[in-house]
N, C-alpha and C positions, 0 to 999 in steps of 0.2 A: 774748144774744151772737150767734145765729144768724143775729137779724134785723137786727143792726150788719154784720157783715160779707156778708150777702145783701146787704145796703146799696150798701156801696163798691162790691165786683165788680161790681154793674149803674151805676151812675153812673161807673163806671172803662170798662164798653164804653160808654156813653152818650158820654163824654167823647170815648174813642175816632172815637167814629164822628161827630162833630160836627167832632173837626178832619182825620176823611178826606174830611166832604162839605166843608172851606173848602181844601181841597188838591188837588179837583179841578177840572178843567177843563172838563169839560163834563157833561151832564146825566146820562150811562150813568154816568160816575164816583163823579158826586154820589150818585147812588139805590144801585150796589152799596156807594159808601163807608159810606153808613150802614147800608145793609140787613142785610149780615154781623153787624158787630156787636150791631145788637138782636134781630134771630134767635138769636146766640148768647144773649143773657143771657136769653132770653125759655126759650129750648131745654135752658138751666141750672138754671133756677126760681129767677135769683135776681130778687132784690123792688125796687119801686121807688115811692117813694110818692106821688106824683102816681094810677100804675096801682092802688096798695093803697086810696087815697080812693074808686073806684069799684068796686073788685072787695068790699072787704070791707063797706061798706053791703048792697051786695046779698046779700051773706051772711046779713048779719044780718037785712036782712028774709025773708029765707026761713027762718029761724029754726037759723042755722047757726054764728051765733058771738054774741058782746055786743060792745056800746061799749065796756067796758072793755077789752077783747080786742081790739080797733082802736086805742084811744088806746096803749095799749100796742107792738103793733106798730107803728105809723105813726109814736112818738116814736126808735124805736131806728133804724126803716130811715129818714128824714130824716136824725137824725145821721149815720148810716152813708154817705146819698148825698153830703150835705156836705162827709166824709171822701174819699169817692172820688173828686169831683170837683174840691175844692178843692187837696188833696195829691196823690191819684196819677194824675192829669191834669197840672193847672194848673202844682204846683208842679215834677213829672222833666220838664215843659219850659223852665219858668223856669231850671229847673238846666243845660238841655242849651243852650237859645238863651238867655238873657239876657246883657245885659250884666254884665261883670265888670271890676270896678275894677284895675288892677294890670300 
């Protein structure tokens, strides 16, 4: 459950900070719009599985974790980025800009 909701929160700044670098206008904006928010999820601890594919190999060959213990992790924080990115990104925009019938 850890590794689900470490999930979201990091694919929820990812999310973040993807649509402050398409909201800005010039280059300083682009680089602080992202930069904040993955400093913060990085300064959080929380996980993101693209970074979990290379950080926990190395683990494990320095004899610090198993494959099981990767396949494990890396199944719960995907769901979780999926989660974050797809609903509390994607979707409180769809909700705040989409079109609406009526």
């Amino acid at each position: 459950m850890k590794a689900f909701v470490s999930g979201i929160g990091c694919n929820w700044f990812v999310g973040l900070a993807l649509w402050l670098c398409y909201g800005a206008e010039d280059a300083t904006g682009k680089i602080l719009g992202t930069w904040f928010p993955v400093m913060t999820f990085v300064a959080l601890g929380f996980q993101h599985s693209v970074a979990n594919a290379f950080i926990i190999p190395a683990a494990i060959f320095e004899g610090q974790a198993s494959w099981l213990e990767f396949l494990g992790n890396f199944c719960f924080v995907y769901l979780g980025n999926i989660v974050g990115g797809a609903g509390f990104v994607s979707l409180f925009y769809y909700l705040a800009y989409g079109q609406h019938k009526g």
